[in-house]
N, CA, C and O atoms as a Tinker XYZ file with bonds, in Angstrom:
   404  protein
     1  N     10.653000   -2.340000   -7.844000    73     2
     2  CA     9.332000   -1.935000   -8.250000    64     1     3
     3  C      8.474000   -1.743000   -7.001000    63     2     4     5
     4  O      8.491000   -2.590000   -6.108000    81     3
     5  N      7.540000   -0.372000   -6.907000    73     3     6
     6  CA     6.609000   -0.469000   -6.090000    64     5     7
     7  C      5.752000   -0.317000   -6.285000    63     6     8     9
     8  O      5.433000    0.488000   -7.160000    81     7
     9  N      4.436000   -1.355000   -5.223000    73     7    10
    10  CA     3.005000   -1.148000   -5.442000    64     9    11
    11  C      2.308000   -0.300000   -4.990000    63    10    12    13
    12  O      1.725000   -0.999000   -4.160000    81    11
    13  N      1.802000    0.874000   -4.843000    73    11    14
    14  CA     0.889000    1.415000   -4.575000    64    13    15
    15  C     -0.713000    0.667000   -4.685000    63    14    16    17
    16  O     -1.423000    0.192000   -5.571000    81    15
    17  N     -0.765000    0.858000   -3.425000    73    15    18
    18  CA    -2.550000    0.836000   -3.052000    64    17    19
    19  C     -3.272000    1.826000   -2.667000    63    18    20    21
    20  O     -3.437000    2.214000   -1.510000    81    19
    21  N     -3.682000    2.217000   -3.564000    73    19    22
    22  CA    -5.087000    3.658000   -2.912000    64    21    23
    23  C     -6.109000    3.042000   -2.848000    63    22    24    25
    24  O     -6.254000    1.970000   -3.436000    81    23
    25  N     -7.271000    3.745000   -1.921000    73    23    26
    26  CA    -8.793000    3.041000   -1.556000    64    25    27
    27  C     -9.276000    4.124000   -1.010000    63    26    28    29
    28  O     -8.665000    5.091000   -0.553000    81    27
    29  N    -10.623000    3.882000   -1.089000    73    27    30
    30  CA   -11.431000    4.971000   -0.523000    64    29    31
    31  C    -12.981000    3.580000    0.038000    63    30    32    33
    32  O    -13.886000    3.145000   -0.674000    81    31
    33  N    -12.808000    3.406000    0.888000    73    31    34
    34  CA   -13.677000    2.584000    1.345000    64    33    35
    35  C    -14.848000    2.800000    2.351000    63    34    36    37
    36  O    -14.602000    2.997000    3.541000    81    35
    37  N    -16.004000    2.767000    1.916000    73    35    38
    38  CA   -17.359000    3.163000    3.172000    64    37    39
    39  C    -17.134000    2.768000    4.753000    63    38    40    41
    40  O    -16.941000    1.614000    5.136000    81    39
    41  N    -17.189000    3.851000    5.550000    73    39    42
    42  CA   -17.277000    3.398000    6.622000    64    41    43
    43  C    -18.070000    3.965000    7.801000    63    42    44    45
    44  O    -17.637000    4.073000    8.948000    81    43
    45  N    -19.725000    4.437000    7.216000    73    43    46
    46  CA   -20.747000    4.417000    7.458000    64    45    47
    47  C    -21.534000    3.766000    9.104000    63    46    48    49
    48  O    -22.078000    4.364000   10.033000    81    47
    49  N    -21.313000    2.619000    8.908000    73    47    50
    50  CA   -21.944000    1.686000    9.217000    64    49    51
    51  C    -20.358000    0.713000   10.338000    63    50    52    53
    52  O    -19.182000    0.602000    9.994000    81    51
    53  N    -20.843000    0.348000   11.270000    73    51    54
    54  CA   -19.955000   -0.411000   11.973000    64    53    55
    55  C    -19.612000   -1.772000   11.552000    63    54    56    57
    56  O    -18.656000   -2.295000   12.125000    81    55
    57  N    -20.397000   -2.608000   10.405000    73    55    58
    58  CA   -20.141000   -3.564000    9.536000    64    57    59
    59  C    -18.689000   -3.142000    8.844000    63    58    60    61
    60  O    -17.539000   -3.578000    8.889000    81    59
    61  N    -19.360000   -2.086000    8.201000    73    59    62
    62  CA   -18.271000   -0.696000    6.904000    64    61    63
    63  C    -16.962000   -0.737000    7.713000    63    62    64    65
    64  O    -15.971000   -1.115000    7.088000    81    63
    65  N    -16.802000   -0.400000    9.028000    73    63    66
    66  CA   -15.826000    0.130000    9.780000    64    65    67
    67  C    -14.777000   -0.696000    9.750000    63    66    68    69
    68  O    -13.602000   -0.409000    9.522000    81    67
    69  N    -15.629000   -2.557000   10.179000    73    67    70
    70  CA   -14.852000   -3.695000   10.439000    64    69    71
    71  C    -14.623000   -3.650000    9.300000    63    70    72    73
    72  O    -13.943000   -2.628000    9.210000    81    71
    73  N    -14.741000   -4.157000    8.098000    73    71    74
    74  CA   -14.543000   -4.551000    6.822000    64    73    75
    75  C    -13.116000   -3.642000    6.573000    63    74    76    77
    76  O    -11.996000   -4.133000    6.435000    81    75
    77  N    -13.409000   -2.378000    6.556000    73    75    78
    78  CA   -12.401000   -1.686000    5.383000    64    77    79
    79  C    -10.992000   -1.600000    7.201000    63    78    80    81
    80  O     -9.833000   -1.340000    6.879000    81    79
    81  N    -11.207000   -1.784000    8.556000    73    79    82
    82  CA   -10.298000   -1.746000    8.934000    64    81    83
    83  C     -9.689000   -3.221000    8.505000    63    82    84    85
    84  O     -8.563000   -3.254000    8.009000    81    83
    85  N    -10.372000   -4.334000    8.682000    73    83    86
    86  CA    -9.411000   -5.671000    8.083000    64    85    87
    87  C     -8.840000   -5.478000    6.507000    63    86    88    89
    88  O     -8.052000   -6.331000    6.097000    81    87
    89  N     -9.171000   -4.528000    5.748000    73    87    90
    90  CA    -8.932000   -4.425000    4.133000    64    89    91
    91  C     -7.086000   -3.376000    5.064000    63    90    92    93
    92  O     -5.989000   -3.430000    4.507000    81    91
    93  N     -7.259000   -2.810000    6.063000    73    91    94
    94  CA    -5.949000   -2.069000    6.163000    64    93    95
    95  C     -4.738000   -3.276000    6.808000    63    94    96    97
    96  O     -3.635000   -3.599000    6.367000    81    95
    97  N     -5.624000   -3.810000    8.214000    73    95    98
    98  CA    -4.659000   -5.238000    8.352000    64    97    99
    99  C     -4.023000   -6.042000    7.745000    63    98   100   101
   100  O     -2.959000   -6.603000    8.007000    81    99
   101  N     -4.999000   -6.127000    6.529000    73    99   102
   102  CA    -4.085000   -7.242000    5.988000    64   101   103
   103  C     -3.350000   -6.408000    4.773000    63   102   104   105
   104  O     -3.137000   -7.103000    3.779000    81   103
   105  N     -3.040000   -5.403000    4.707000    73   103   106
   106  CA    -2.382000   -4.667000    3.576000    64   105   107
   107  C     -1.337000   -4.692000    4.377000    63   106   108   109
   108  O     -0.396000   -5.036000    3.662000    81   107
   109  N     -0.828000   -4.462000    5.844000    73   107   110
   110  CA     0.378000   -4.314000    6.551000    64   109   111
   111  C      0.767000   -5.694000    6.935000    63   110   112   113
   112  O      1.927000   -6.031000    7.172000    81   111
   113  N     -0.203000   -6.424000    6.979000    73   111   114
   114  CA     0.254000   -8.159000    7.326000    64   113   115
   115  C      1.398000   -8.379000    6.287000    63   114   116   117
   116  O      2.541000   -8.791000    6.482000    81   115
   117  N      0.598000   -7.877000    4.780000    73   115   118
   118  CA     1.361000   -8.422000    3.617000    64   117   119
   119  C      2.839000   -7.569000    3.121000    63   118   120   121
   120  O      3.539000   -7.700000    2.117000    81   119
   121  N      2.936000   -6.730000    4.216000    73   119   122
   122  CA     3.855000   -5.699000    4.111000    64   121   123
   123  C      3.838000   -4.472000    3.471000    63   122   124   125
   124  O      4.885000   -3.870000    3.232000    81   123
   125  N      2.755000   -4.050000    3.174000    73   123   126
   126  CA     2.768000   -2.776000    3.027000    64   125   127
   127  C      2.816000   -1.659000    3.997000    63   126   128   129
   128  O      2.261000   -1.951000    5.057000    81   127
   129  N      3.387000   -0.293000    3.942000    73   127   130
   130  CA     3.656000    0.267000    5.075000    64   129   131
   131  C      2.698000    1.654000    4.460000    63   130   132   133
   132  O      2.591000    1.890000    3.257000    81   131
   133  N      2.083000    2.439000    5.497000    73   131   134
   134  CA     0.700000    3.339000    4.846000    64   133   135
   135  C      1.711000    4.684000    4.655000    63   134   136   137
   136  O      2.802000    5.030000    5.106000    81   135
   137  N      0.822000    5.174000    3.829000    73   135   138
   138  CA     1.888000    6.376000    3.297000    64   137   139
   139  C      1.016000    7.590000    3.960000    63   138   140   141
   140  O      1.561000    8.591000    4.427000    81   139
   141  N     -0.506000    7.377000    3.951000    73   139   142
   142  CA    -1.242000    7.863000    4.402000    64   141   143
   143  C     -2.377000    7.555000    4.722000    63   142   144   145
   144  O     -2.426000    6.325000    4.731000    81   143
   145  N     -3.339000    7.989000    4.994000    73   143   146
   146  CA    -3.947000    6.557000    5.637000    64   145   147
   147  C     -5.059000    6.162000    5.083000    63   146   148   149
   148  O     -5.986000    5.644000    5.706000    81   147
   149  N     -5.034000    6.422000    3.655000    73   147   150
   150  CA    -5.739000    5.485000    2.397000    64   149   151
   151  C     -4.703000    5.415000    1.441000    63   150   152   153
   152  O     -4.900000    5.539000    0.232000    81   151
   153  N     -3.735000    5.242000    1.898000    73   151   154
   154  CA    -2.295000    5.245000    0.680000    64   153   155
   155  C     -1.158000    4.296000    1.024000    63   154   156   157
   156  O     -0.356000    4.736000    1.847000    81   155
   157  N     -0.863000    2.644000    0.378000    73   155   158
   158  CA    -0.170000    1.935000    0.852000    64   157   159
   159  C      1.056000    1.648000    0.237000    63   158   160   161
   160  O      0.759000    1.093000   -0.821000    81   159
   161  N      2.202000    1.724000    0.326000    73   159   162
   162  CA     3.023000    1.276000   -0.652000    64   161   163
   163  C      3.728000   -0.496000   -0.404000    63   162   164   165
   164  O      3.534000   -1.184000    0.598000    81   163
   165  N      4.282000   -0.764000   -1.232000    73   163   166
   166  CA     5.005000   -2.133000   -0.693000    64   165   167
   167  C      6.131000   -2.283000   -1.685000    63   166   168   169
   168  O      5.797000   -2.375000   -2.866000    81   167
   169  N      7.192000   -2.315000   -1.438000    73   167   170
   170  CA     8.437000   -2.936000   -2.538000    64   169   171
   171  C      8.373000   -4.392000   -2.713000    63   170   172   173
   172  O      8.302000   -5.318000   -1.904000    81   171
   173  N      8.425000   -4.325000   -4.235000    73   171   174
   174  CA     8.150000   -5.552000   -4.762000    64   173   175
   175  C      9.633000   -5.760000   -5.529000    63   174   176   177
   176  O     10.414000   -4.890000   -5.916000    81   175
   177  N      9.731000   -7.083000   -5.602000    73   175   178
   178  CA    11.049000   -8.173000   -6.492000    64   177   179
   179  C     10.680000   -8.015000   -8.163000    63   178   180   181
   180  O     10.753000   -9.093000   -8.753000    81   179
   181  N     10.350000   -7.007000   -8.898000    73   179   182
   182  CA     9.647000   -7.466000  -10.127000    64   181   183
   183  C      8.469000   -7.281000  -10.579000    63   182   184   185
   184  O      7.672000   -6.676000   -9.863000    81   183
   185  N      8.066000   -7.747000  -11.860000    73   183   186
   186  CA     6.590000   -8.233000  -12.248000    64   185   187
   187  C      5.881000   -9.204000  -11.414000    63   186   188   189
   188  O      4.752000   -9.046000  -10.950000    81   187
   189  N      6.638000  -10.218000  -11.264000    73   187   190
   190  CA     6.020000  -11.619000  -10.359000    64   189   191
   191  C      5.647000  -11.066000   -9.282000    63   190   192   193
   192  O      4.464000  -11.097000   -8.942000    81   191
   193  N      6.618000  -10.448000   -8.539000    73   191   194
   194  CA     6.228000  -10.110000   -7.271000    64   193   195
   195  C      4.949000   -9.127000   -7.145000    63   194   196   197
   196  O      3.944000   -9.310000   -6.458000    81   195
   197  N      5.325000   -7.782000   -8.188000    73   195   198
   198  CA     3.749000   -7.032000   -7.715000    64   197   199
   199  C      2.538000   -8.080000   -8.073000    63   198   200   201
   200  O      1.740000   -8.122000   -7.136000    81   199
   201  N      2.247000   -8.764000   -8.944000    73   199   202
   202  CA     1.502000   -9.440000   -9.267000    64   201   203
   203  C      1.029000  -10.632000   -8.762000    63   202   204   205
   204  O      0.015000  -11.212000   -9.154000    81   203
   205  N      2.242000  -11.215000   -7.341000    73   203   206
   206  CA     1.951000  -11.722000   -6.855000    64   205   207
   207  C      0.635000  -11.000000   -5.139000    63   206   208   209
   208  O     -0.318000  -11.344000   -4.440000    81   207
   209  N      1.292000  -10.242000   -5.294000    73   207   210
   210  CA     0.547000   -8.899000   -4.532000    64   209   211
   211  C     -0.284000   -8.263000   -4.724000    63   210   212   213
   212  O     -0.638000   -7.400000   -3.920000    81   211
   213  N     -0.831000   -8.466000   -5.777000    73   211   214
   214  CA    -1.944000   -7.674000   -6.650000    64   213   215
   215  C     -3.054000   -9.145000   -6.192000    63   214   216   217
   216  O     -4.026000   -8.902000   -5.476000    81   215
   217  N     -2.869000  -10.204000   -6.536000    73   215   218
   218  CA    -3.647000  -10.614000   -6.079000    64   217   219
   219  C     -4.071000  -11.622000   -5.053000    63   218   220   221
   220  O     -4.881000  -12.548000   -5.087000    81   219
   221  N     -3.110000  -11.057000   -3.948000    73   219   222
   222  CA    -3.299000  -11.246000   -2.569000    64   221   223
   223  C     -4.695000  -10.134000   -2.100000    63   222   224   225
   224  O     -5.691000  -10.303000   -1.397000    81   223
   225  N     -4.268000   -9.212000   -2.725000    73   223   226
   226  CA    -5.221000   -7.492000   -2.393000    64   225   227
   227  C     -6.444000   -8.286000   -2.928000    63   226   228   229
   228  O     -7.430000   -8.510000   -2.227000    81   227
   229  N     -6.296000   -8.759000   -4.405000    73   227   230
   230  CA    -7.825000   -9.235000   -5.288000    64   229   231
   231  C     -9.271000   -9.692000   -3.767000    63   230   232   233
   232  O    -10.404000   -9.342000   -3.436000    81   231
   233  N     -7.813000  -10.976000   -3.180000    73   231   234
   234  CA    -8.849000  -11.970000   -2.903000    64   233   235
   235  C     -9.643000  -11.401000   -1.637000    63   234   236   237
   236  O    -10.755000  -11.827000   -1.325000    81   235
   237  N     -8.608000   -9.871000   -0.573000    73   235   238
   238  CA    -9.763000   -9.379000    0.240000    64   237   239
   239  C    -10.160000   -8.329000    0.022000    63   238   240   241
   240  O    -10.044000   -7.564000    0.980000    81   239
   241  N    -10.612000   -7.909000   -0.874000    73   239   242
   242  CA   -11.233000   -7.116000   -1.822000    64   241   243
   243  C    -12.375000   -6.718000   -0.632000    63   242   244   245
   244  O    -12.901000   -7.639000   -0.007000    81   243
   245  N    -12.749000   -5.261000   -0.335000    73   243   246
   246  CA   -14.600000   -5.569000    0.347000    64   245   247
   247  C    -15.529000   -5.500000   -0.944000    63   246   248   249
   248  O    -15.235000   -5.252000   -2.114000    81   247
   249  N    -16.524000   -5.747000   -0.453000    73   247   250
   250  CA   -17.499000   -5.972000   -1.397000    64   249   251
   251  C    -17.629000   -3.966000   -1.895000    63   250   252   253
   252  O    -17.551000   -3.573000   -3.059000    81   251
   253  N    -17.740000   -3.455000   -1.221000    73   251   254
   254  CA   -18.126000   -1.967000   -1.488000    64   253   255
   255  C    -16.849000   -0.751000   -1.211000    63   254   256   257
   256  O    -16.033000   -0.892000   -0.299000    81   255
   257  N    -16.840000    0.234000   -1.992000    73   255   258
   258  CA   -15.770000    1.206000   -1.846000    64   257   259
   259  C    -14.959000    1.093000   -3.341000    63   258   260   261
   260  O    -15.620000    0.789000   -4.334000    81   259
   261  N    -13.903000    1.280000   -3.423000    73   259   262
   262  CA   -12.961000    1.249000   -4.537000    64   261   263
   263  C    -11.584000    1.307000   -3.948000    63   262   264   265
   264  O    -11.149000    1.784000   -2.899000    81   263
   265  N    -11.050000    0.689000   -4.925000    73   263   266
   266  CA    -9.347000    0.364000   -4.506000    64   265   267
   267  C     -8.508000    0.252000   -5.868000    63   266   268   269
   268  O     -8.895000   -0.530000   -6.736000    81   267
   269  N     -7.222000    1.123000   -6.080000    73   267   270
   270  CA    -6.657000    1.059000   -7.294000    64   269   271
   271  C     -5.432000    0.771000   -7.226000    63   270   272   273
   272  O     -5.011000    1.077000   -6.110000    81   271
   273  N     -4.740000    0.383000   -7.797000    73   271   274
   274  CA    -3.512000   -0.455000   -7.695000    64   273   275
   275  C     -2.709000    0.147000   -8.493000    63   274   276   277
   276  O     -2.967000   -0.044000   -9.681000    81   275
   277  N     -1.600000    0.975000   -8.216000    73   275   278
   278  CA    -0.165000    1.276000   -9.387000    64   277   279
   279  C      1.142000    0.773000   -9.369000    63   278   280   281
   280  O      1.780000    0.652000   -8.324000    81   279
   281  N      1.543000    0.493000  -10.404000    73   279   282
   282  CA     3.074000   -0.335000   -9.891000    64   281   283
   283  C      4.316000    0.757000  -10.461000    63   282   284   285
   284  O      4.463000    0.720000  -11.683000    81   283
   285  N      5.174000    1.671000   -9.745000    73   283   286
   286  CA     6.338000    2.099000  -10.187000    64   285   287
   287  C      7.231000    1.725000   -9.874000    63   286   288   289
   288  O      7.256000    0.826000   -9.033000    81   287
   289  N      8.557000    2.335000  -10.499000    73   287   290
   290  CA     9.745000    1.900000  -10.676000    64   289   291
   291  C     10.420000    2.453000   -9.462000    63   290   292   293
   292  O     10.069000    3.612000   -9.243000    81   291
   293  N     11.309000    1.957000   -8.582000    73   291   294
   294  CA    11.921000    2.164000   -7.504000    64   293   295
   295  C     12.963000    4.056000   -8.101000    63   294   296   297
   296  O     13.491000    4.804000   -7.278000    81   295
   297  N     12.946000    4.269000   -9.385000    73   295   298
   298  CA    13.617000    5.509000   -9.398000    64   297   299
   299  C     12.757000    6.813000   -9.547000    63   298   300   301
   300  O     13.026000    7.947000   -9.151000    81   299
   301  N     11.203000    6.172000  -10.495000    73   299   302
   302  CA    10.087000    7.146000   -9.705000    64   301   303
   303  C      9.844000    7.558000   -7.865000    63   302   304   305
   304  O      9.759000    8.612000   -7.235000    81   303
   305  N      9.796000    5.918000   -7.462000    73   303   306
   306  CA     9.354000    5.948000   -6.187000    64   305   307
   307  C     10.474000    6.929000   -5.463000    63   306   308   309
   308  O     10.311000    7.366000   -4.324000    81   307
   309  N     11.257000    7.122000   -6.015000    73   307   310
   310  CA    12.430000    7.664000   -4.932000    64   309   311
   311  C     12.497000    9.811000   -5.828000    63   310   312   313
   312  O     13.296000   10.690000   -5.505000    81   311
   313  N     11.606000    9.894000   -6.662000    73   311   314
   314  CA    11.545000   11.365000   -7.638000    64   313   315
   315  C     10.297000   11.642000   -5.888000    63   314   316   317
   316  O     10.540000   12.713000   -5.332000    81   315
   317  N      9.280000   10.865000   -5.261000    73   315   318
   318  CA     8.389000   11.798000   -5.069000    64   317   319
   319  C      8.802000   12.513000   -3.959000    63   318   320   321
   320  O      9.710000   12.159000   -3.206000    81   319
   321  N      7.859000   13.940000   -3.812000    73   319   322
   322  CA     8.336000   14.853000   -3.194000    64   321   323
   323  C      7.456000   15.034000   -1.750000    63   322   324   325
   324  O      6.268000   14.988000   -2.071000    81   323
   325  N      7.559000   15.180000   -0.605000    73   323   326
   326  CA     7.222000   15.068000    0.621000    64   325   327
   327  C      6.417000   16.964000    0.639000    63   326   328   329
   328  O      7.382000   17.707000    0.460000    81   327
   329  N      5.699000   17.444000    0.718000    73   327   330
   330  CA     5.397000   18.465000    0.428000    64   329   331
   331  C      5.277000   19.358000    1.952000    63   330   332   333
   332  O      5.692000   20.511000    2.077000    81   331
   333  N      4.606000   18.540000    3.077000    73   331   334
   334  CA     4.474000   19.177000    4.581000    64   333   335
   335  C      4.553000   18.044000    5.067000    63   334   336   337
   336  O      4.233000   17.019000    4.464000    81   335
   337  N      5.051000   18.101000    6.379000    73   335   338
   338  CA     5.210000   17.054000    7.565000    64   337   339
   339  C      6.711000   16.721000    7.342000    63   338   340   341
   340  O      7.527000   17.480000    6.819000    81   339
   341  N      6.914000   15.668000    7.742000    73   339   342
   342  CA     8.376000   14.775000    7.697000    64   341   343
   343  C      8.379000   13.410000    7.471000    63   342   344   345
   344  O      7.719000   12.814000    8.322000    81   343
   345  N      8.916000   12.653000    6.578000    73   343   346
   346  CA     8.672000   11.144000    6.658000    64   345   347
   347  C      8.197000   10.569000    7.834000    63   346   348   349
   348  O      7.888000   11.155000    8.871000    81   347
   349  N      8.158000    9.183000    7.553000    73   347   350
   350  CA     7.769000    8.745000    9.108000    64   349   351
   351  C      8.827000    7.614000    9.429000    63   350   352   353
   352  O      9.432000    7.094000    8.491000    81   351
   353  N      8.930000    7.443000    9.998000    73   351   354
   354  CA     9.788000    6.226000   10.227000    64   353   355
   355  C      9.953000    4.803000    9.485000    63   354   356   357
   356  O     11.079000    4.336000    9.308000    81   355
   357  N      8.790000    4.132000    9.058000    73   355   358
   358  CA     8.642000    3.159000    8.356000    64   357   359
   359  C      8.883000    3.034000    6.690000    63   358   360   361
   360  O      8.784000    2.029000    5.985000    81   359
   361  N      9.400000    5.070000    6.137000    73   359   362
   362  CA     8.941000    5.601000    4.853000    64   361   363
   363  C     11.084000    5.328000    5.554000    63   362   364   365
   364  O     11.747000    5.035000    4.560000    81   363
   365  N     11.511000    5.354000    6.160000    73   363   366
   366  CA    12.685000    5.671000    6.020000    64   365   367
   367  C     13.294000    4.166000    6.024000    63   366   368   369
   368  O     14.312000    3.820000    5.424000    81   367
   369  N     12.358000    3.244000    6.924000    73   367   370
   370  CA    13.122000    2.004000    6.872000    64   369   371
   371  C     12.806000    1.254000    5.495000    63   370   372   373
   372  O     13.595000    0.376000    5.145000    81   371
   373  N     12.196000    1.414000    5.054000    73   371   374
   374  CA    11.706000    1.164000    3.542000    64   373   375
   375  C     12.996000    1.368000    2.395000    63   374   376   377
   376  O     13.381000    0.493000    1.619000    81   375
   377  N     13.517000    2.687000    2.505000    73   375   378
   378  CA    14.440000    3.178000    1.752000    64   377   379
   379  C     15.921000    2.448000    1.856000    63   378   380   381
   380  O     16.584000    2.282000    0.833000    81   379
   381  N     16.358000    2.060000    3.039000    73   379   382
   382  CA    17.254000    1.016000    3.367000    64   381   383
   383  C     16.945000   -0.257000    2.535000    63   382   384   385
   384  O     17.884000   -0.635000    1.835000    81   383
   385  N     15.893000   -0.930000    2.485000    73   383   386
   386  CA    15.404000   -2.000000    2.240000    64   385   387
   387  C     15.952000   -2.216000    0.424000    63   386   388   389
   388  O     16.126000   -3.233000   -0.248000    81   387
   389  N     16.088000   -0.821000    0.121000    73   387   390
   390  CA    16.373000   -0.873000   -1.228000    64   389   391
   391  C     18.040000   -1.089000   -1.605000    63   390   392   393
   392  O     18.555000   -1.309000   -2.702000    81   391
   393  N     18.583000   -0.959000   -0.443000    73   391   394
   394  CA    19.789000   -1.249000   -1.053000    64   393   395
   395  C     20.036000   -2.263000   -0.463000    63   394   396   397
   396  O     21.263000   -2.233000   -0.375000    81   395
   397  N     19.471000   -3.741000    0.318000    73   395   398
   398  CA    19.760000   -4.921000    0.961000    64   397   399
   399  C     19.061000   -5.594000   -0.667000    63   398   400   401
   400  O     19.631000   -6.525000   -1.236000    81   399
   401  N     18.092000   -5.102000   -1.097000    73   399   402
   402  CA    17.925000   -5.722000   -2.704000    64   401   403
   403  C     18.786000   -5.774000   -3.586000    63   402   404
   404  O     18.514000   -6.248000   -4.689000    81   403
């Protein structure tokens, strides 16, 4: 199962800047790898697990912006289609990761 994290967070203000860059730190602390760079994914063990992850995200929430959370199935996650550019490196070590599960 994977989590998707999308956000769109204010960053206005050099308060704004710090805030929503620690809202990206700790999305990669917790292992998520950016898909783009308001777009996070993370492979999860399950229900427990996204949910254990869901509210890790809850508790550093910023106060302002929006952030939405989706959980798919590792055979969606593997349907989506790359449209321009080329994976990146971390989108490829990810994909390994699925068959050490």
């Amino acid at each position: 199962m994977w989590l998707m994290c999308f956000f769109d967070l204010p960053v206005g203000t050099k308060q704004q800047r710090k805030m929503a860059s620690k809202f990206r730190i700790h999305l990669k602390d917790d292992g998520f790898i950016m898909l783009q760079f308001s777009v996070y994914a993370r492979l999860c063990r399950g229900e427990d697990g996204s949910t254990k992850h869901i509210e890790r995200i809850r508790s550093k929430c910023p106060k302002e912006g929006s952030i939405r959370l989706l959980t798919i199935t590792d055979k969606q996650y593997g349907r989506m289609k790359l449209m321009l550019g080329t994976a990146k490196k971390t989108e490829e070590i990810a994909g390994e990761q699925l068959v050490l599960l």
